[in-house]
mmCIF file as Biopython writes it, N, C-alpha, C and O atoms, coordinates in Angstrom:
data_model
#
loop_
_atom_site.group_PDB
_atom_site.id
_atom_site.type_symbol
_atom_site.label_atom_id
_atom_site.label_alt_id
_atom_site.label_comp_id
_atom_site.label_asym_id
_atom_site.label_entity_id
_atom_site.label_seq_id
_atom_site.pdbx_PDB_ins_code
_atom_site.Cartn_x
_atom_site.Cartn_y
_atom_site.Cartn_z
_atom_site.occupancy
_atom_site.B_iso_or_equiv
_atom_site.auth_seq_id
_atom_site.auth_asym_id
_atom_site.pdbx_PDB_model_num
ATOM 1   N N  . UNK A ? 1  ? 112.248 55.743  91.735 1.0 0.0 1  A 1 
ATOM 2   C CA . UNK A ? 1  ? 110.876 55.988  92.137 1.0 0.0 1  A 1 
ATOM 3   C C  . UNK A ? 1  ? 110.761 57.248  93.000 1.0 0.0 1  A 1 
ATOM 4   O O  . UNK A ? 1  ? 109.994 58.146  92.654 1.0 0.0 1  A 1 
ATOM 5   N N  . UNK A ? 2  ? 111.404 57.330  93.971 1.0 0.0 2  A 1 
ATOM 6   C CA . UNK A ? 2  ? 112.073 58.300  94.930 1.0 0.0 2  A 1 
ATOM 7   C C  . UNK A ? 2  ? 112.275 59.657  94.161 1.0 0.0 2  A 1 
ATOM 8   O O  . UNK A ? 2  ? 111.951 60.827  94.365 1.0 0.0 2  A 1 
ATOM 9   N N  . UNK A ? 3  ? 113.116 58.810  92.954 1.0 0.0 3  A 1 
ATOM 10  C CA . UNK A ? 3  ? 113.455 60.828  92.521 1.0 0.0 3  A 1 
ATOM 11  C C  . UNK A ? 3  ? 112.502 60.985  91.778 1.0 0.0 3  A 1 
ATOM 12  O O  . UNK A ? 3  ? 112.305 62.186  91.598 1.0 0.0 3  A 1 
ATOM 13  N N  . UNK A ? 4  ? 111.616 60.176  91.109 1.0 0.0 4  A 1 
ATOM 14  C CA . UNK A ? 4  ? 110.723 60.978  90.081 1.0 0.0 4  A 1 
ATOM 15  C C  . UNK A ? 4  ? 109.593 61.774  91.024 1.0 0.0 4  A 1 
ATOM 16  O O  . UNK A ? 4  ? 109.219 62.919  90.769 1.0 0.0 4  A 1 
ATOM 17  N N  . UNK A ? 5  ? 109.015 60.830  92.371 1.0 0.0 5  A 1 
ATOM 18  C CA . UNK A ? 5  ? 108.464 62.213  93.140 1.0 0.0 5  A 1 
ATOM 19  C C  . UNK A ? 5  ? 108.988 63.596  93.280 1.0 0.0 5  A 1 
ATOM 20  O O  . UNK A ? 5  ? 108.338 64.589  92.955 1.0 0.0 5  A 1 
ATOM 21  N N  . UNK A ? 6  ? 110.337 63.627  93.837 1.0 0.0 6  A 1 
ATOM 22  C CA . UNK A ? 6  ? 110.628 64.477  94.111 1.0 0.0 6  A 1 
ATOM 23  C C  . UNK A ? 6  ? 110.964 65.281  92.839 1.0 0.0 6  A 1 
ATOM 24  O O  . UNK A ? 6  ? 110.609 66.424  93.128 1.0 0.0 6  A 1 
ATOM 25  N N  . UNK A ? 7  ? 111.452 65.295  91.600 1.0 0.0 7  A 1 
ATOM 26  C CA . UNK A ? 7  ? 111.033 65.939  89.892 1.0 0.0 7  A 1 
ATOM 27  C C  . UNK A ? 7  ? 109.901 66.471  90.391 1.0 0.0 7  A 1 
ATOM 28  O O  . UNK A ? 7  ? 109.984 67.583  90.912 1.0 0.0 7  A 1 
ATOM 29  N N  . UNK A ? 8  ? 108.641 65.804  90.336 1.0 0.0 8  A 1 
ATOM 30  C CA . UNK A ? 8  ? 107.172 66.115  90.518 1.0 0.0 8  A 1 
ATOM 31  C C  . UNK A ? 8  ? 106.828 67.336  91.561 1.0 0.0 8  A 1 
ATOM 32  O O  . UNK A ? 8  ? 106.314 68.345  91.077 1.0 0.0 8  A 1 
ATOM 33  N N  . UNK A ? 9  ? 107.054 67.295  92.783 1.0 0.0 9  A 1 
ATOM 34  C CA . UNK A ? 9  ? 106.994 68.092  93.661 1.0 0.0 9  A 1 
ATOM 35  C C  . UNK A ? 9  ? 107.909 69.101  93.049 1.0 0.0 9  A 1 
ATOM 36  O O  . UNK A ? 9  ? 107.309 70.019  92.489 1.0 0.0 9  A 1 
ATOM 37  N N  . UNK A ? 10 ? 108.949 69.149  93.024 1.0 0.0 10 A 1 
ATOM 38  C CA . UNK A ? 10 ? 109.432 70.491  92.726 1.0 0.0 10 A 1 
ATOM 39  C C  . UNK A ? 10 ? 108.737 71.091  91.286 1.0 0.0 10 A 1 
ATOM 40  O O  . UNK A ? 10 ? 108.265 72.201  91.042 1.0 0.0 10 A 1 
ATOM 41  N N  . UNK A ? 11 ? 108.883 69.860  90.436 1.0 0.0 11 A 1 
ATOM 42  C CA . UNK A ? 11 ? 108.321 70.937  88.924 1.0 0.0 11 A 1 
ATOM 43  C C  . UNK A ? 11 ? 107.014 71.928  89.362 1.0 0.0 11 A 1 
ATOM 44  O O  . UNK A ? 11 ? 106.871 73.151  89.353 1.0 0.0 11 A 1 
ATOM 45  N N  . UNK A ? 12 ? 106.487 71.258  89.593 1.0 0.0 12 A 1 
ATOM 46  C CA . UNK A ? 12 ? 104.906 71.880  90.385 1.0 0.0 12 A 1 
ATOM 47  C C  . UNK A ? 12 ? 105.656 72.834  91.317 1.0 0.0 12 A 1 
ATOM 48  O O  . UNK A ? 12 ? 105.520 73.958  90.834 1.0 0.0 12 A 1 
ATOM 49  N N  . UNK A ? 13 ? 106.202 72.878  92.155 1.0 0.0 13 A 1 
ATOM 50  C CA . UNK A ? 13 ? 106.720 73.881  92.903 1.0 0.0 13 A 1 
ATOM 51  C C  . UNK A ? 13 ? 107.004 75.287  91.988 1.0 0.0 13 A 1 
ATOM 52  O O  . UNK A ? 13 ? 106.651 76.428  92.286 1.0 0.0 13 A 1 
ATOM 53  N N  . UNK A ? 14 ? 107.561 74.960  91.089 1.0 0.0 14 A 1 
ATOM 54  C CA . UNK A ? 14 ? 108.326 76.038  90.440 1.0 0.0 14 A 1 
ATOM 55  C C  . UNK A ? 14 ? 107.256 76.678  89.414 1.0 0.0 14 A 1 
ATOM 56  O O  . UNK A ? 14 ? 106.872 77.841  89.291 1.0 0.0 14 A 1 
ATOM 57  N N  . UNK A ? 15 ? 106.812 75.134  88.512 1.0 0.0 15 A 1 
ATOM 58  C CA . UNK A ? 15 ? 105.253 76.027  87.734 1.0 0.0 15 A 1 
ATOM 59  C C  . UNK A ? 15 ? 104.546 77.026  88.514 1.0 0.0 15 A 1 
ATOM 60  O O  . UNK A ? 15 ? 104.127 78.064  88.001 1.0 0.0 15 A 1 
ATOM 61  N N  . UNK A ? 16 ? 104.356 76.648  90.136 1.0 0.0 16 A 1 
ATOM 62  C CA . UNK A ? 16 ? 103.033 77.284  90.556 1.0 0.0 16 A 1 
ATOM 63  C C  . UNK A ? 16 ? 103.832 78.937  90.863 1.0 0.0 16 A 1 
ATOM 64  O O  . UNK A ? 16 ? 103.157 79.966  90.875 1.0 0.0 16 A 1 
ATOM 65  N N  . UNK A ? 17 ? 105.330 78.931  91.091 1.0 0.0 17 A 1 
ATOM 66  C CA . UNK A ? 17 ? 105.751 79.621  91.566 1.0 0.0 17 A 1 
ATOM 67  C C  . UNK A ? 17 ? 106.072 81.311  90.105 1.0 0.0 17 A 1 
ATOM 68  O O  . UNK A ? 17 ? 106.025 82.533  90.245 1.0 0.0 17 A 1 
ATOM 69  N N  . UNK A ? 18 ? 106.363 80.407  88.908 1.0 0.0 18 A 1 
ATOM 70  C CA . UNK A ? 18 ? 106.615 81.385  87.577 1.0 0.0 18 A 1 
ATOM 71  C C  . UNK A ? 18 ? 104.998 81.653  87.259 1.0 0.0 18 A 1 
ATOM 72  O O  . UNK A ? 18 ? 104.726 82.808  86.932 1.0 0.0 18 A 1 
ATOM 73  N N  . UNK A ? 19 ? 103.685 80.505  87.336 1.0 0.0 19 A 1 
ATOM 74  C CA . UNK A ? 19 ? 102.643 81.311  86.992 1.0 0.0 19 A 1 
ATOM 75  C C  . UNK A ? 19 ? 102.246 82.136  87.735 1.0 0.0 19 A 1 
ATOM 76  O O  . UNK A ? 19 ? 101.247 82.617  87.200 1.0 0.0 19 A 1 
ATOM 77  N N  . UNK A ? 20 ? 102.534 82.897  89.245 1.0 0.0 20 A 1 
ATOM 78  C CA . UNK A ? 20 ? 102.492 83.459  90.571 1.0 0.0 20 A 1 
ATOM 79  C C  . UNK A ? 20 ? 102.685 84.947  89.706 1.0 0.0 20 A 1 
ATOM 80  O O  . UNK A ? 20 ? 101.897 85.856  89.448 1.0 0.0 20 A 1 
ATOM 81  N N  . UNK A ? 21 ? 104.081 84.727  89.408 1.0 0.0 21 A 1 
ATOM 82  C CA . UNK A ? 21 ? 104.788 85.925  89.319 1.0 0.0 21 A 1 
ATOM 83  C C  . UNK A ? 21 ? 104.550 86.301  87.830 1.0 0.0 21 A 1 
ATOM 84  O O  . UNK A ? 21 ? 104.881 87.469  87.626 1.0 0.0 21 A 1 
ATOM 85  N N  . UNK A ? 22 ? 104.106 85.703  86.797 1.0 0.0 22 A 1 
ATOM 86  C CA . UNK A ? 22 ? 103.910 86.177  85.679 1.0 0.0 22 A 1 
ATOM 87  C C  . UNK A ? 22 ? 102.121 86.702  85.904 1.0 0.0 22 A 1 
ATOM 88  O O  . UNK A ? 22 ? 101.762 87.831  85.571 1.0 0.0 22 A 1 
ATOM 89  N N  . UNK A ? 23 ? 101.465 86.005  86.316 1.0 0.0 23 A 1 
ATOM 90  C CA . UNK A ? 23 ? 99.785  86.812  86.161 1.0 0.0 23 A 1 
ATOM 91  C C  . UNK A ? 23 ? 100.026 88.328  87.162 1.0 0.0 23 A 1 
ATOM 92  O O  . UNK A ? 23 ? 99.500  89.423  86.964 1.0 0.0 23 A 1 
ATOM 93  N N  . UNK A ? 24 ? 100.597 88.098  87.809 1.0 0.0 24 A 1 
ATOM 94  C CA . UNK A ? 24 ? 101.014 89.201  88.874 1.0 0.0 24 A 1 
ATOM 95  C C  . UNK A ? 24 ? 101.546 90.417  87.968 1.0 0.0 24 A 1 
ATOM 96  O O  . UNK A ? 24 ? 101.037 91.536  88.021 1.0 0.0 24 A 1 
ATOM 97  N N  . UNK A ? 25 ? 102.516 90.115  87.214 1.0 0.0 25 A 1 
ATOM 98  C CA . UNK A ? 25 ? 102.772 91.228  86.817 1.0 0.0 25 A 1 
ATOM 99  C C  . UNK A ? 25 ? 101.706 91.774  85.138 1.0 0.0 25 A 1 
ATOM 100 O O  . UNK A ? 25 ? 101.547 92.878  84.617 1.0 0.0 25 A 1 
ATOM 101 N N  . UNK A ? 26 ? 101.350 90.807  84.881 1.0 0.0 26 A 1 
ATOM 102 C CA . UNK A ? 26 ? 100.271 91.264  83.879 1.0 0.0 26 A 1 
ATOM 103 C C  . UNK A ? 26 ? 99.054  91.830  84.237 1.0 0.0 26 A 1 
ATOM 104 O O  . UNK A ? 26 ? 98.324  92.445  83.460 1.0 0.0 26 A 1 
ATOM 105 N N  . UNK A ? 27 ? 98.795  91.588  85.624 1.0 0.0 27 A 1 
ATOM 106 C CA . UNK A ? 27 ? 97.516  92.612  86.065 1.0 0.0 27 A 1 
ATOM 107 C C  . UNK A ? 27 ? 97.939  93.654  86.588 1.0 0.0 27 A 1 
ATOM 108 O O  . UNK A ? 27 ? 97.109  94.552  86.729 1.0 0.0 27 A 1 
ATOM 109 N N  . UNK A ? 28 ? 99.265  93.888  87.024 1.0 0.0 28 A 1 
ATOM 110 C CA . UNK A ? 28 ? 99.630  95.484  87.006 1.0 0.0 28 A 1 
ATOM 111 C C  . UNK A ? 28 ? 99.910  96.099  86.152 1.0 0.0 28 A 1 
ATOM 112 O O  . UNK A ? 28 ? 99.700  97.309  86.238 1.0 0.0 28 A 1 
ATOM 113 N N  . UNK A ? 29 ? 100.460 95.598  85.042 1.0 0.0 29 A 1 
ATOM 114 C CA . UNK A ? 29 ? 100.530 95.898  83.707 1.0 0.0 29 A 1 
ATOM 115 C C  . UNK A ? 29 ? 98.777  96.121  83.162 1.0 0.0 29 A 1 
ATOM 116 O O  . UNK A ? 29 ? 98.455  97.271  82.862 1.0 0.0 29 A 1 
ATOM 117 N N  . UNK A ? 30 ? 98.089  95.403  83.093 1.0 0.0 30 A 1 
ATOM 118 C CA . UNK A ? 30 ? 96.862  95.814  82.593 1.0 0.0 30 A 1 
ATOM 119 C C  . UNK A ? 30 ? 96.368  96.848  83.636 1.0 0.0 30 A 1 
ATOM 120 O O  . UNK A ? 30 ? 96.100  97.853  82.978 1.0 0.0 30 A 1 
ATOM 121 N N  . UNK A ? 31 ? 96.099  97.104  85.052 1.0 0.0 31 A 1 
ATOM 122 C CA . UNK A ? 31 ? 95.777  98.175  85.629 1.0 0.0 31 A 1 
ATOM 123 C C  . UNK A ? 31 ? 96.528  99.273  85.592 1.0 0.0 31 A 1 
ATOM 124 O O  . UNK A ? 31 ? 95.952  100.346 85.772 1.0 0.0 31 A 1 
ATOM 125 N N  . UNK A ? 32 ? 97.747  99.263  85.391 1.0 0.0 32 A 1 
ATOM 126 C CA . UNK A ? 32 ? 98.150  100.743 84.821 1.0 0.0 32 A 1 
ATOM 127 C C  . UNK A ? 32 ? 97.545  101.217 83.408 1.0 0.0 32 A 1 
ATOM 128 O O  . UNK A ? 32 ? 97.256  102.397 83.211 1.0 0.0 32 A 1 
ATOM 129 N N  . UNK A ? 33 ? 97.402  100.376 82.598 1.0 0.0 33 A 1 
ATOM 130 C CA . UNK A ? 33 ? 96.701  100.893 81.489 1.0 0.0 33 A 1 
ATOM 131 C C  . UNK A ? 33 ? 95.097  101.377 81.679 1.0 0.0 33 A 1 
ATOM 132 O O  . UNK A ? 33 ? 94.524  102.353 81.196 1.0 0.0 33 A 1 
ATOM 133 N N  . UNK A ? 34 ? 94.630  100.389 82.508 1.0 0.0 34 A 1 
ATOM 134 C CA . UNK A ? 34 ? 93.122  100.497 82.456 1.0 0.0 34 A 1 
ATOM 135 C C  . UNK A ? 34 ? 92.993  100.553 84.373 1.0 0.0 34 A 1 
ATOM 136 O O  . UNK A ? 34 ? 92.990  99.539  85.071 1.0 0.0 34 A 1 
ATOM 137 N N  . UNK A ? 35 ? 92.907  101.850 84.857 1.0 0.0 35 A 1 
ATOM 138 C CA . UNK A ? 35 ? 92.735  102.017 85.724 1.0 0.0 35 A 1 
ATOM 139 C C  . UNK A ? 35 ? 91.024  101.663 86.416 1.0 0.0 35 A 1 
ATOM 140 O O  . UNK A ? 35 ? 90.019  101.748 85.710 1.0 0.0 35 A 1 
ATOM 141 N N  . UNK A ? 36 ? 90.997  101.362 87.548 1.0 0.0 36 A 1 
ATOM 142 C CA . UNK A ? 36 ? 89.543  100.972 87.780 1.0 0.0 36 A 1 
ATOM 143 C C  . UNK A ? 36 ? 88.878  102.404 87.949 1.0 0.0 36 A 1 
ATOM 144 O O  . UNK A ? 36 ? 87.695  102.153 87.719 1.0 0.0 36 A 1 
ATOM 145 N N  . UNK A ? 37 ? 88.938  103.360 88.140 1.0 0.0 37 A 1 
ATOM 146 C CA . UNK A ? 37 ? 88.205  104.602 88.898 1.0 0.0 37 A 1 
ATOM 147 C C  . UNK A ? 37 ? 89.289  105.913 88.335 1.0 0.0 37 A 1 
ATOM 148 O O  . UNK A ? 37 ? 90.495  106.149 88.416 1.0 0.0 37 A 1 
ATOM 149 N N  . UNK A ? 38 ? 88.444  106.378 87.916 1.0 0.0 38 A 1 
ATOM 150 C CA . UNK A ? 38 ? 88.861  107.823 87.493 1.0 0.0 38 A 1 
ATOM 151 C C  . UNK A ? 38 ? 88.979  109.112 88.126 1.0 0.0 38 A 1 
ATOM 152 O O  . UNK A ? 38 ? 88.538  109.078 89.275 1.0 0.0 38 A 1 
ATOM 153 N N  . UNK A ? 39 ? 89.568  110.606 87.658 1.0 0.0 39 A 1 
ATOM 154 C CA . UNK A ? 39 ? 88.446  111.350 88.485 1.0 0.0 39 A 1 
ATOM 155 C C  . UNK A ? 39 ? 87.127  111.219 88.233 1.0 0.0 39 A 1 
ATOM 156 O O  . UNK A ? 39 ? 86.245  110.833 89.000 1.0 0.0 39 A 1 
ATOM 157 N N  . UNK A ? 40 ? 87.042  111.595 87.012 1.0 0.0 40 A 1 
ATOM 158 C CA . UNK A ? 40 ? 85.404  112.100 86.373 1.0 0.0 40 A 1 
ATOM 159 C C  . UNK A ? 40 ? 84.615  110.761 87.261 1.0 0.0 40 A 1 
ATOM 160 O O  . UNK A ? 40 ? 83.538  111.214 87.649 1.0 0.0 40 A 1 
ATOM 161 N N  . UNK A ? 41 ? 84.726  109.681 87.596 1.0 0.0 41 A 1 
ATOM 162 C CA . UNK A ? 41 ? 84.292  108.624 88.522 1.0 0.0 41 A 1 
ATOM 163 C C  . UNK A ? 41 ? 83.607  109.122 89.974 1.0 0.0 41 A 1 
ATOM 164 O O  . UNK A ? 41 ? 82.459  109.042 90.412 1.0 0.0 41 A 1 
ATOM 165 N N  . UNK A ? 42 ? 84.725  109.616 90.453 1.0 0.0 42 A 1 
ATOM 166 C CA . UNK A ? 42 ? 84.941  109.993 91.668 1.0 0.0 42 A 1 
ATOM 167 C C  . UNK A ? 42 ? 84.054  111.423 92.011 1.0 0.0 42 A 1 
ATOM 168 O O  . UNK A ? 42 ? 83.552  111.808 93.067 1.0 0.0 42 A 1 
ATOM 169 N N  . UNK A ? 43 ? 84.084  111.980 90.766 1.0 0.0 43 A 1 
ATOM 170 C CA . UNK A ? 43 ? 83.213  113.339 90.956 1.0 0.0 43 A 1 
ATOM 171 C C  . UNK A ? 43 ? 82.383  113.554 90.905 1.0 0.0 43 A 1 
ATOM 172 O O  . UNK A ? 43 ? 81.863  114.552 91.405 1.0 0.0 43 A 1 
ATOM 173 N N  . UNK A ? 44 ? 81.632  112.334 89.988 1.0 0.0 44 A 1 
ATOM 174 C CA . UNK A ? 44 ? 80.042  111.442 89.902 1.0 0.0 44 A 1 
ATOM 175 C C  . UNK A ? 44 ? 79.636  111.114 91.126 1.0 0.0 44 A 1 
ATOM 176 O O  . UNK A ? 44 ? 78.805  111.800 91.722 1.0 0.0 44 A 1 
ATOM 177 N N  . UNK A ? 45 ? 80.215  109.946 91.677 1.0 0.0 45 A 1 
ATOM 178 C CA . UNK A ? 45 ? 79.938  109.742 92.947 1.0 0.0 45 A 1 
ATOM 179 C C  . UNK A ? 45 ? 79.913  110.303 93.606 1.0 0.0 45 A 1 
ATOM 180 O O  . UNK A ? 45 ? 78.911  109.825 94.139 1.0 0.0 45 A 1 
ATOM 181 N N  . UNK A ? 46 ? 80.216  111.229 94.325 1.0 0.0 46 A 1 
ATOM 182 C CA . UNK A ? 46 ? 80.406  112.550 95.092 1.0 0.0 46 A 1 
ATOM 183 C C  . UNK A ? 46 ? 79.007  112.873 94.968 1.0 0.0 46 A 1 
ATOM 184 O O  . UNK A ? 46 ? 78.257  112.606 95.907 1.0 0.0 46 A 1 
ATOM 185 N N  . UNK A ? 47 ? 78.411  113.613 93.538 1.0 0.0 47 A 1 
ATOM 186 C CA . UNK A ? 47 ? 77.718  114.324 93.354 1.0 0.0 47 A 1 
ATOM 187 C C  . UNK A ? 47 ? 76.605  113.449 93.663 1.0 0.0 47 A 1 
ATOM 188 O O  . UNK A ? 47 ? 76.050  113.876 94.675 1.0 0.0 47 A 1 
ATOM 189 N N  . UNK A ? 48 ? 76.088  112.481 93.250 1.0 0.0 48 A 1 
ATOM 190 C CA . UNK A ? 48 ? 75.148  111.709 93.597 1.0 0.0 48 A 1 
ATOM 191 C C  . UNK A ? 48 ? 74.952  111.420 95.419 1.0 0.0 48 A 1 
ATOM 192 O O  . UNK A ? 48 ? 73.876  111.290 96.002 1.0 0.0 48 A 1 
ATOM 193 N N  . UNK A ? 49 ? 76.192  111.380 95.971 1.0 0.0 49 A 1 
ATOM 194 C CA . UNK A ? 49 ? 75.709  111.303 97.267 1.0 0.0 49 A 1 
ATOM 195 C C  . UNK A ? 49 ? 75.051  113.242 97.637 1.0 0.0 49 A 1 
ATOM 196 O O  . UNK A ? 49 ? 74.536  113.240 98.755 1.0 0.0 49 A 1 
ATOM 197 N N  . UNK A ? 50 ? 75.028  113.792 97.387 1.0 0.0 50 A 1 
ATOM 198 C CA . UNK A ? 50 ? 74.248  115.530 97.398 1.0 0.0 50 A 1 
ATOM 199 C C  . UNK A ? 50 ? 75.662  116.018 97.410 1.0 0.0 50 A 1 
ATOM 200 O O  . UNK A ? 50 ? 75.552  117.225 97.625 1.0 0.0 50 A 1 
ATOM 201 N N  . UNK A ? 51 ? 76.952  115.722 97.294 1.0 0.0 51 A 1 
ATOM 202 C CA . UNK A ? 51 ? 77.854  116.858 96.918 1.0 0.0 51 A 1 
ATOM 203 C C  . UNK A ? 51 ? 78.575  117.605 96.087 1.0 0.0 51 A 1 
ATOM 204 O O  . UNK A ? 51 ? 79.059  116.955 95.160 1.0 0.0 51 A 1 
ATOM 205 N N  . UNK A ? 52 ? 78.834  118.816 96.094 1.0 0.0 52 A 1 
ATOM 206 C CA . UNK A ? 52 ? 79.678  119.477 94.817 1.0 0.0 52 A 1 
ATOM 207 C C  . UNK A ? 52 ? 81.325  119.336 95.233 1.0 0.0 52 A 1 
ATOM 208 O O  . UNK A ? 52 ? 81.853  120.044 96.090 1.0 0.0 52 A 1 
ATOM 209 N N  . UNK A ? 53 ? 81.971  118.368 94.520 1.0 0.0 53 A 1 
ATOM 210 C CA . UNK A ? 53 ? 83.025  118.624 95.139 1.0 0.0 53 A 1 
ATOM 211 C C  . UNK A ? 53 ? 84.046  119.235 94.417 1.0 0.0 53 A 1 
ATOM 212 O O  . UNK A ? 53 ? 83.918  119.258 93.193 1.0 0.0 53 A 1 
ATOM 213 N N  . UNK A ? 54 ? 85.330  119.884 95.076 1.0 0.0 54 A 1 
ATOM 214 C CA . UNK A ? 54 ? 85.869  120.806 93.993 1.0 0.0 54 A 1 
ATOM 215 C C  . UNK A ? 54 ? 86.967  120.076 93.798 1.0 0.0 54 A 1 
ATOM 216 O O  . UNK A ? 54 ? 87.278  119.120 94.507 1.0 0.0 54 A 1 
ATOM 217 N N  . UNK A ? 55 ? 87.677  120.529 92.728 1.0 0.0 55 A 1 
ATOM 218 C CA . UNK A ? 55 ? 89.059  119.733 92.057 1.0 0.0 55 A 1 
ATOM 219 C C  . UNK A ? 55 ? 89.705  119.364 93.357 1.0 0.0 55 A 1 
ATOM 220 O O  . UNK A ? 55 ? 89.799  118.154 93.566 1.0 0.0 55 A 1 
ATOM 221 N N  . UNK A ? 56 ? 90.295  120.407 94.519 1.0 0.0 56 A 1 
ATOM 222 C CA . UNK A ? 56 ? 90.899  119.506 95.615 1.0 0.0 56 A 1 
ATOM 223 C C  . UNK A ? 56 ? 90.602  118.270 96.391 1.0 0.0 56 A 1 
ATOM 224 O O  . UNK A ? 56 ? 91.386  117.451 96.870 1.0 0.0 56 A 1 
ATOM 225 N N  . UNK A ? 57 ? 89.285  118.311 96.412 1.0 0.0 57 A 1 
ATOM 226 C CA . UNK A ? 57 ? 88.909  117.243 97.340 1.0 0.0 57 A 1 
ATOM 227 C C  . UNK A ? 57 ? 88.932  115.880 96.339 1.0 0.0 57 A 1 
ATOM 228 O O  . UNK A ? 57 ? 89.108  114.767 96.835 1.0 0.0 57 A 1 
ATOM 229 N N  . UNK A ? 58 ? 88.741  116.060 94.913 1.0 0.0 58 A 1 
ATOM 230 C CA . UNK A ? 58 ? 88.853  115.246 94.125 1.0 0.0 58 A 1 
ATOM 231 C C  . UNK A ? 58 ? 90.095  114.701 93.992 1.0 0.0 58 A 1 
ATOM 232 O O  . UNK A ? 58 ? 90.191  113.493 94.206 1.0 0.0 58 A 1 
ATOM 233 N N  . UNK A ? 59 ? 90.996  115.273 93.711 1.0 0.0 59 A 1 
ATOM 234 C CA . UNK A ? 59 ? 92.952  114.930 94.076 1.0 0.0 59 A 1 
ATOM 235 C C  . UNK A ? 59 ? 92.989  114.459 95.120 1.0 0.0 59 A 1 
ATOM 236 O O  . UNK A ? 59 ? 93.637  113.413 95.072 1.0 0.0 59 A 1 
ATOM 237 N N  . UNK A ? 60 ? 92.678  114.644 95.944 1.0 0.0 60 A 1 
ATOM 238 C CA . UNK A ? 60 ? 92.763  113.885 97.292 1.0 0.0 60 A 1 
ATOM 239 C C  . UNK A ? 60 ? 92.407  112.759 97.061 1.0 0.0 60 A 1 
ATOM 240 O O  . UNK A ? 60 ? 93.330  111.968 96.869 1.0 0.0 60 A 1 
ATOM 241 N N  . UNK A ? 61 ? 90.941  112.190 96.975 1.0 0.0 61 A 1 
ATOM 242 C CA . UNK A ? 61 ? 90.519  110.880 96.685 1.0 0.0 61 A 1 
ATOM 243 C C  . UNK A ? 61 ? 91.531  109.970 95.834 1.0 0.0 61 A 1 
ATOM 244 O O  . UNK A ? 61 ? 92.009  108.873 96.122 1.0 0.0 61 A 1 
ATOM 245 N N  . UNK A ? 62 ? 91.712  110.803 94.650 1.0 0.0 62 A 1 
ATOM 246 C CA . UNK A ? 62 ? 92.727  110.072 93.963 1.0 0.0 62 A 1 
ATOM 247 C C  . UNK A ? 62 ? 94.034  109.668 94.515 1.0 0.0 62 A 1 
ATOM 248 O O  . UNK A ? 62 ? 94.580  108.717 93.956 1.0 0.0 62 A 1 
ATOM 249 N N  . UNK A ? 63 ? 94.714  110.296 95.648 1.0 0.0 63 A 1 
ATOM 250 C CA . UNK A ? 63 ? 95.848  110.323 95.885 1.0 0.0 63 A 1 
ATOM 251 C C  . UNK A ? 63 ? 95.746  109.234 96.807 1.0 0.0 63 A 1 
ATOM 252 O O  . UNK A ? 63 ? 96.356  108.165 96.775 1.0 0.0 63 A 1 
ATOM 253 N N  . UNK A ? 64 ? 94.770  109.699 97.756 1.0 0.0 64 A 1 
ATOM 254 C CA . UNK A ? 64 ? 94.526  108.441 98.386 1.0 0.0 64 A 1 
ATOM 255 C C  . UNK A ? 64 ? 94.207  106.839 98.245 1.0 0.0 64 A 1 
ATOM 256 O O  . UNK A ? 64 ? 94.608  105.957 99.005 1.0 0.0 64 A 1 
ATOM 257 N N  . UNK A ? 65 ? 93.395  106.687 97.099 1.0 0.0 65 A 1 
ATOM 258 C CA . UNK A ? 65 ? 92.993  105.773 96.396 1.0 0.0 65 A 1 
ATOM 259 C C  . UNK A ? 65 ? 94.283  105.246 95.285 1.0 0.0 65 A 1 
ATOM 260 O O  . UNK A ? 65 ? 94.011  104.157 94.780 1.0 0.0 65 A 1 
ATOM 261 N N  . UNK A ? 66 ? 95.658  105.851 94.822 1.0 0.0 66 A 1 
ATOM 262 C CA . UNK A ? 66 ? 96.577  105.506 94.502 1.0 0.0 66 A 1 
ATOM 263 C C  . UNK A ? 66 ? 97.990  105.078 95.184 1.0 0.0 66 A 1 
ATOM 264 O O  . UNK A ? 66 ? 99.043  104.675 94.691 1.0 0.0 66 A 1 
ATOM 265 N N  . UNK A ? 67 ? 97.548  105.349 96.623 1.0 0.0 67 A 1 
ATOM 266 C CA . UNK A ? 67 ? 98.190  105.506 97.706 1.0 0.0 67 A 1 
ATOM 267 C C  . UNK A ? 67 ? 98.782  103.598 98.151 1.0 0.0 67 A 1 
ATOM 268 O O  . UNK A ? 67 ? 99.831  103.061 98.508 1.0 0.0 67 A 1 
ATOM 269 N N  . UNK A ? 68 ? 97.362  103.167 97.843 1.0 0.0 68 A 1 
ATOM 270 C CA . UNK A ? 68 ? 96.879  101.720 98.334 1.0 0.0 68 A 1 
ATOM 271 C C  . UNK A ? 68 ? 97.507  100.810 97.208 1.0 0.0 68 A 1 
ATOM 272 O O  . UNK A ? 68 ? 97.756  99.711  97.703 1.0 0.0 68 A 1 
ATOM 273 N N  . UNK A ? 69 ? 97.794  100.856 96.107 1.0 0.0 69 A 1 
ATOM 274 C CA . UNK A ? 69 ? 98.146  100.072 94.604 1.0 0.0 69 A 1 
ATOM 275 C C  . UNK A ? 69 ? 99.044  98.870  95.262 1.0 0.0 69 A 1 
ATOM 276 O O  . UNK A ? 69 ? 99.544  98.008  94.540 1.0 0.0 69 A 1 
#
């Protein structure tokens, strides 16, 4: 009786622990493919707040914003 809890607790332990690490790596796998924000994104936005911004300041954003992954 004893050990089939403890089967239970661990199986669940370990399921929760391989579905952890498998969705984990499939959403970095899907965000390297499909990044959320682009430049051309970033240069939109910019412009809509009233600015022109030039390729540097745009690399920057990006660098910064890839910085965080």
């Amino acid at each position: 009786m004893v050990q089939n809890i403890i089967y239970l607790v661990v199986g669940l332990l370990v399921g929760l622990l391989i579905g952890f690490l498998l969705s984990r790596f499939l959403m970095k796998k899907y965000l390297t493919k499909n990044p959320p924000i682009n430049e051309k994104m970033i240069e939109v936005m910019m412009s809509s707040m009233g600015r022109k911004p030039s390729q540097k300041q745009v690399k920057q954003v990006m660098n910064q914003m890839n910085r965080f992954k």
